[in-house]
N, C-alpha and C positions, 0 to 999 in steps of 0.2 A: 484572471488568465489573459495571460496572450496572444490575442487569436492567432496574428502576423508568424507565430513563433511554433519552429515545428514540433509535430504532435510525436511523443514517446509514448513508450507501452511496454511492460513487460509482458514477455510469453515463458512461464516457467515451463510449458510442457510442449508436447506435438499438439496434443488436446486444447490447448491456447491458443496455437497456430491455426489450428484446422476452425476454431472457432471467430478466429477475425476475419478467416477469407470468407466465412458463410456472414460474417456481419457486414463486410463490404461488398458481399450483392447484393444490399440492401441501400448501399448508398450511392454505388456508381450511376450513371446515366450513359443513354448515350451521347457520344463527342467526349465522353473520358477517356485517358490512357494512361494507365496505370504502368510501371515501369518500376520491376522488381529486381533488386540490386543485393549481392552478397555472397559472402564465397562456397563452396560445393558445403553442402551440409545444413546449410541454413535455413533451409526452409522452405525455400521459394517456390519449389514444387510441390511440396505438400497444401502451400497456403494455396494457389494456383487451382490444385484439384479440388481443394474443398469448396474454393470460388463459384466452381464450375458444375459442379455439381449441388450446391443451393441455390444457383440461378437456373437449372433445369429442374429445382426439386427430387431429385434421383441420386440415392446414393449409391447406386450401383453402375453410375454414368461412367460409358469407356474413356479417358484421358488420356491417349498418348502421348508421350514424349514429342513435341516437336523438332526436335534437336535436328533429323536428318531433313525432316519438311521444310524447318524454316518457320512454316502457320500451319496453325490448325484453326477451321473454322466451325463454330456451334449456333445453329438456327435455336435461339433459346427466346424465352419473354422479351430479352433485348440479345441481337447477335453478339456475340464474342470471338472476339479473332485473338487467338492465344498463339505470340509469336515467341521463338526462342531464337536468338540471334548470335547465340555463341559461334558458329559455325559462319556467319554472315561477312566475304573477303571485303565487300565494302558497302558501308553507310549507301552509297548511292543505289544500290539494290535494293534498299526496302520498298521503292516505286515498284520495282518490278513485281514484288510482294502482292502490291494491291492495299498499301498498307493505309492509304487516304481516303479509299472506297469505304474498308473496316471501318474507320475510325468516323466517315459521315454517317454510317448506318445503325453503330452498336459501340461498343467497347473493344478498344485494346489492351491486351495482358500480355506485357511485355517483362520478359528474361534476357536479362542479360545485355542490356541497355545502353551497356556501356560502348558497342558495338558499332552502335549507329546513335551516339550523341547530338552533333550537330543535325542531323536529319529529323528526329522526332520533335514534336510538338514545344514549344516551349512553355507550355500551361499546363503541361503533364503532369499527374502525381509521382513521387518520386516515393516510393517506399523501397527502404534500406534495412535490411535483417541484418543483426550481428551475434554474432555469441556472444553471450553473458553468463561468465560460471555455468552453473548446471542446466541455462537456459538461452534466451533468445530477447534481445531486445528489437523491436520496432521501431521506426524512426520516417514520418510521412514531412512531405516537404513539397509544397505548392500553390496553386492560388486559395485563398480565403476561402471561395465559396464552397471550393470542394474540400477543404479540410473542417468547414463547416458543416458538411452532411456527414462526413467521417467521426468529428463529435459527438455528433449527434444519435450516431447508432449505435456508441460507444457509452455514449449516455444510457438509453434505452437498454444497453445490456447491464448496467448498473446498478436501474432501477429494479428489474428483472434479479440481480443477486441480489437485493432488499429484501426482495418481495419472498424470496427460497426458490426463483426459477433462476439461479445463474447460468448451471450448465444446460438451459432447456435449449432444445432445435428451435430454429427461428427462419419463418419464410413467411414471403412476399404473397401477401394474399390479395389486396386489390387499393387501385389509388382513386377517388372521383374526381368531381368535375372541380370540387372546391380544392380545399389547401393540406387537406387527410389523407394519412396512408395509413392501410392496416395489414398486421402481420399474423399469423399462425404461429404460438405458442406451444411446443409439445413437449410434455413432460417425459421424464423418463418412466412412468408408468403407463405412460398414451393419452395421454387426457389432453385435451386441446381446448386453450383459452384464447381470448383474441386482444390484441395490443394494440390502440387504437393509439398515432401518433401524428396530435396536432400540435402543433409548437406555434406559441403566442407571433405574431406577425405585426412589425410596426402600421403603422398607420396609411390608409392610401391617399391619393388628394380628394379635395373636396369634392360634392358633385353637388352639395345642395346645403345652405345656411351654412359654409365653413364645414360642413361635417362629411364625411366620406360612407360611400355605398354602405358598406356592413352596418353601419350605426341607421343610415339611414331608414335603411329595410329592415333593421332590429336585427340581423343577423348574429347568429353564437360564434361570440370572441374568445372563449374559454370555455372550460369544461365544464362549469358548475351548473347551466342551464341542463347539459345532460343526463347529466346525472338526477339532477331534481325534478325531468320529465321523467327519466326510467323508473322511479321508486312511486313517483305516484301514478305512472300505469301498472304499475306491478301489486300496489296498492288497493285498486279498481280491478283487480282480476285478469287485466291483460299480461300478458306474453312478454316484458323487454327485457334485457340482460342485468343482471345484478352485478355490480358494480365489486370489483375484489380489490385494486388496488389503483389510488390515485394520487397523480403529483398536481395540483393543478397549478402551482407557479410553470412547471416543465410542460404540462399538455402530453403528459402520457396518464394514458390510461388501459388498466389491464381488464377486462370484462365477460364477464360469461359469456361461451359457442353455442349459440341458440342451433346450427347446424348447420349444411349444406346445401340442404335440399332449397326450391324457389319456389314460385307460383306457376311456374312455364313448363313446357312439357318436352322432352330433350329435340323438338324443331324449332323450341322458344316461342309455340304457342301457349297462348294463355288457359290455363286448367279450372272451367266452371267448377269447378266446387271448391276450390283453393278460393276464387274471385271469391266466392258467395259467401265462405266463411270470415275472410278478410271482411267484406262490407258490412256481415254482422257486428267486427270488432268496433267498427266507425259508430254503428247505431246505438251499442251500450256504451259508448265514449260519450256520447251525445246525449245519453239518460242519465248521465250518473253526474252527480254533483260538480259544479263548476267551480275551482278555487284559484286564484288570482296570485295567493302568496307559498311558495312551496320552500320548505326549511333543506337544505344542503347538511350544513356545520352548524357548530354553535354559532361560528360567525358570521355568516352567510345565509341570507335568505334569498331565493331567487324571486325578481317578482317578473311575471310573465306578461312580456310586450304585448300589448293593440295593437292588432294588423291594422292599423288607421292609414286614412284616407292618404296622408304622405306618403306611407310605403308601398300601398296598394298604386300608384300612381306612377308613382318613379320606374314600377316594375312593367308598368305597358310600356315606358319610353323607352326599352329597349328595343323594341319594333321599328320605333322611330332612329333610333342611335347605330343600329346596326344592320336590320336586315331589310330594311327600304333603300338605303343608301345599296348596300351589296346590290339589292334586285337590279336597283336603276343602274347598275356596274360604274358606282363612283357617285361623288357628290352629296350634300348634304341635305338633307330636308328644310324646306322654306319657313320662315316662322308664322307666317300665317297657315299654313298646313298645321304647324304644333301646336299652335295656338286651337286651330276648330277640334283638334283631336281630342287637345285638355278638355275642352269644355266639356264634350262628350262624356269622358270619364268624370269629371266632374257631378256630373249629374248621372251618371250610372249607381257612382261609389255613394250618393243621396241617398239613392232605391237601398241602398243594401243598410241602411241604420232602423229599420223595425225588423228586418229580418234576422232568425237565430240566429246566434252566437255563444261558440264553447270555444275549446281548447283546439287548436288544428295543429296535426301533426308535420304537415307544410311537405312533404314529398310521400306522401301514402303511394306506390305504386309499385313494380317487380323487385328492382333493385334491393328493395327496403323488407321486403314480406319474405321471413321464412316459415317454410310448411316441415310442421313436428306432428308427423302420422303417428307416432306414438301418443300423444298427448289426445285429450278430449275436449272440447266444444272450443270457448275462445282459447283458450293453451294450443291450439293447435297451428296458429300463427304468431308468430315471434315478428314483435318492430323494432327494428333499428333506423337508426340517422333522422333525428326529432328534434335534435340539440334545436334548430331553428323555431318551435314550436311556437304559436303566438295564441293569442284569443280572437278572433274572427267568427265571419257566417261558418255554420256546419259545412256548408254547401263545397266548398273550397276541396275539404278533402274527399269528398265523394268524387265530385267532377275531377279529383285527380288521380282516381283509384277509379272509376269508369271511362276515363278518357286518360290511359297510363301512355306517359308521355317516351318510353322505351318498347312498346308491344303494340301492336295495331289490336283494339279490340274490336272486333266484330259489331254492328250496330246491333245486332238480336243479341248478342249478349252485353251489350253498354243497357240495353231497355230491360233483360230480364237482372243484373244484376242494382239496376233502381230501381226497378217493382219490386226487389227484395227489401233493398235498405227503406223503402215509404212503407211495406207492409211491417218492418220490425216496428218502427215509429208511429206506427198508428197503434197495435196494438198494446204498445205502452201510454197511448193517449195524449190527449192535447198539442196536438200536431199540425200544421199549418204548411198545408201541400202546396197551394197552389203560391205561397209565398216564396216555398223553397225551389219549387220548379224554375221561380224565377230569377231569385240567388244562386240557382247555378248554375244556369244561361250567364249569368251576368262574370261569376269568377271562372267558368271554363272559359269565356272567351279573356280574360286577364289573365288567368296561368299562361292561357297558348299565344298571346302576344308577348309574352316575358319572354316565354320559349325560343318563339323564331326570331326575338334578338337574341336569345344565350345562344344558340347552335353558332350563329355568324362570328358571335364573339367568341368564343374558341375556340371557330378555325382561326381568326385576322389575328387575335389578340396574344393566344396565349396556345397556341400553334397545334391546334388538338383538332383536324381538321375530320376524324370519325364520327362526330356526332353530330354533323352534317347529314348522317341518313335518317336520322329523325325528323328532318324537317319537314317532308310528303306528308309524316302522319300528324305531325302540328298545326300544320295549314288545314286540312281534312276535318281535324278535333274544329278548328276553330270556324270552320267554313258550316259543321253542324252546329255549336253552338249561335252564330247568328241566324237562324232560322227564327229563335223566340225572336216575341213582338218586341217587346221591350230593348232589342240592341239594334231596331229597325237606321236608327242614327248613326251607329256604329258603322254598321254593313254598307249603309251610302257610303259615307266616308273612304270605305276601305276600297268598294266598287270604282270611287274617285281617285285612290291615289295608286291605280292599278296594282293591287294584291292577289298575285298569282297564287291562288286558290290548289289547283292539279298539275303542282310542278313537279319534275319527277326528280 
């Protein structure tokens, strides 16, 4: 295919139509403007409406006409200014509109385009409806990258008619911090699956021996790691989604709705018995058989990364990379500063080779935990997003499910929910407290230095400047964890390179 070359589509019916405006709220962003072109009858309003109404989720959302307005404006997930410019005496008016404000903030959904040519964007998408016999052809024409997300969900509704969901509803359920977006599934019976769409991603630069971040930190480049986590938690009596349909050259995947519901309580405090059941899931993770090789395919066996001492290391230097430099407002950190830091971790990540080691599920905290009041004892927490999963100290995922890097936990409940998970583990026996106590001194203070470089890097890097309010509870996480003796080296260090501990 040609990517350069503009994208066609049959719409045999209105129900065609109505379904690619609901697949392109799935691909626009904002700084798009979409600019719909064709003559009375074609479409444009119907595709328009249904746009509009799968970007607010509501099919009963009002759509007026903007024809005598000019704009209509919709506070949605992302705003939409839905202009119609048929009526518009001249291109020079769309200022007056307000139409460059729209278009920095949200989406334009422009009719009638023709109206004001030279004045709109010229990186616009251009979609052109024509009639075609008993139907409607599509015709998109613009830059690559946006005719590349338009592929893309065009893909995903493809695989989705493979799979017997073609004509199912499709909405925008939630994007993270990585390169994932996932949608809502809903059949025409009501039943809701969830469509996990990660699409393979060329290679970044290197950061260490030639090889880039993700390889470095072992991070999941495709699907096959998640799925060979979810079958052998599901295996082991835990809670993950069973796996219904998968492309993995594409990076779609369709997967059981474990639910709604979360760990949090509707002010997004944390719900002690939700915590308490989740940490029993860690404890019988942690008893139960440890295996290194997990079968996918015939062809494919996944074998599950060593959080080793490289990855574990590189991930403190984000402290160093990002949010020292930020503190100090600009500049770089000296190499003799990185140099005494390595050493430290050097001989921290020492400490942690007698201490246990299983399977860590590498982001155990709200995000991840869903609560199914229906279900009984470990079924009553459902895990998602493990693809990252590696073999490590136990320690890792407790201290990141007691010290949950979205939720402020409480210190009476951080200590009553680890006298929980040491009382599971002792009374299974052969258990080694005071080793672990100190394995997780050691990775809580290495998650929450990774941490308060990822928050920096997301605002500076990759312009997602919200999860910047996590960073008071990062520092806090990590301000308790140097208390143990053992990160006594640490804590100078940090005391030395002034680390604002109760920043707000």
């Amino acid at each position: 295919m040609n990517d350069n070359a503009p994208l066609q589509l049959d719409l045999s019916s209105e129900a065609d139509t109505i379904r690619l405006g609901e697949d392109l709220a799935l691909a626009l962003k904002t700084g798009d403007c979409l600019a719909l072109s064709g003559d009375l009858g074609a479409g444009k309003s119907t595709l328009a409406r249904a746009f509009l109404r799968a970007m607010a989720d509501d099919d009963d959302l009002e759509v007026p006409s903007p024809t005598f307005t000019l704009v209509q404006a919709y506070d949605l997930r992302i705003p939409v200014a839905h202009f119609d410019l048929y009526r518009l005496a001249d291109g020079s008016e769309l200022d007056e509109l307000g139409f460059d404000e729209a278009l920095n903030d949200g989406i334009c959904l422009v009719e009638w385009p023709e109206m004001a040519d030279a004045q709109l964007p010229g990186d616009r998408i251009r979609l052109t409806l024509v009639h075609d016999g008993d139907g409607r052809r599509a015709e998109f024409n613009g830059p690559k990258a946006a005719l590349d997300r338009i592929r893309r969900v065009l893909a995903i509704r493809a695989f989705l008619q493979t799979h017997g969901h073609g004509d199912a509803r499709r909405r925008f359920l939630t994007g993270d911090a990585s390169l994932r977006a996932y949608e809502t599934i809903t059949g025409s019976d009501g039943k809701i699956t969830i469509l996990m769409d990660w699409p393979l991603r060329p290679e970044g630069p290197p950061v260490l021996d030639g090889k880039p971040y993700p390889k470095v930190a072992h991070l999941a480049e495709d699907a096959y790691p998640f799925v060979a986590i979810a079958e052998h938690l599901q295996r082991m009596g835990l809670a993950a989604p069973h796996i219904l349909a998968v492309d993995y050259a594409a990076g779609i995947l369709l997967i059981e709705h474990l639910g709604f519901d979360g760990v949090l309580d509707e002010d997004g405090q944390p719900i002690r018995e939700r915590y308490r059941e989740s940490i029993a899931c860690l404890a019988h993770l942690h008893q139960s058989p440890l295996l290194r090789e997990l079968p996918v395919t015939r062809e494919h066996t996944h074998l599950v990364p060593e959080f080793d001492p490289v990855a574990m290391k590189i991930e403190t230097r984000l402290i160093l990379d990002w949010y020292l430099p930020w503190q100090r407002g600009g500049g770089t950190v000296g190499e003799a500063e990185r140099q005494s830091y390595g050493a430290i971790w050097d001989g921290l990540i020492e400490k942690l080779g007698a201490c246990e080691h299983h399977l860590l599920l590498r982001d155990m905290h709200s995000p991840n935990l869903i609560w199914r009041a229906e279900q009984s004892g470990l079924q009553r927490v459902g895990l998602i997003d493990f693809q990252d999963a590696m073999i490590g100290p136990t320690a890792y995922d407790v201290a990141s499910l007691v010290q949950d890097a979205r939720v402020t936990i409480p210190p009476a409940l951080g200590e009553d929910l680890l006298q929980h998970y040491l009382a599971l583990r002792h009374h299974h026996g052969n258990f080694d407290e005071a080793g672990f106590r100190q394995a997780f001194a050691i990775m809580a203070a290495q998650r929450n230095c990774k941490l308060a470089g990822l928050w920096v890097r997301l605002k500076d890097r990759d312009g997602k400047p919200g999860y910047m309010k996590h960073m008071p509870r990062t520092l806090a996480y990590l301000a308790s964890a140097l208390q143990h003796p053992v990160l006594a080296p640490l804590r100078d260090w940090m005391a030395e390179a002034g680390i604002e501990f109760r920043q707000s």
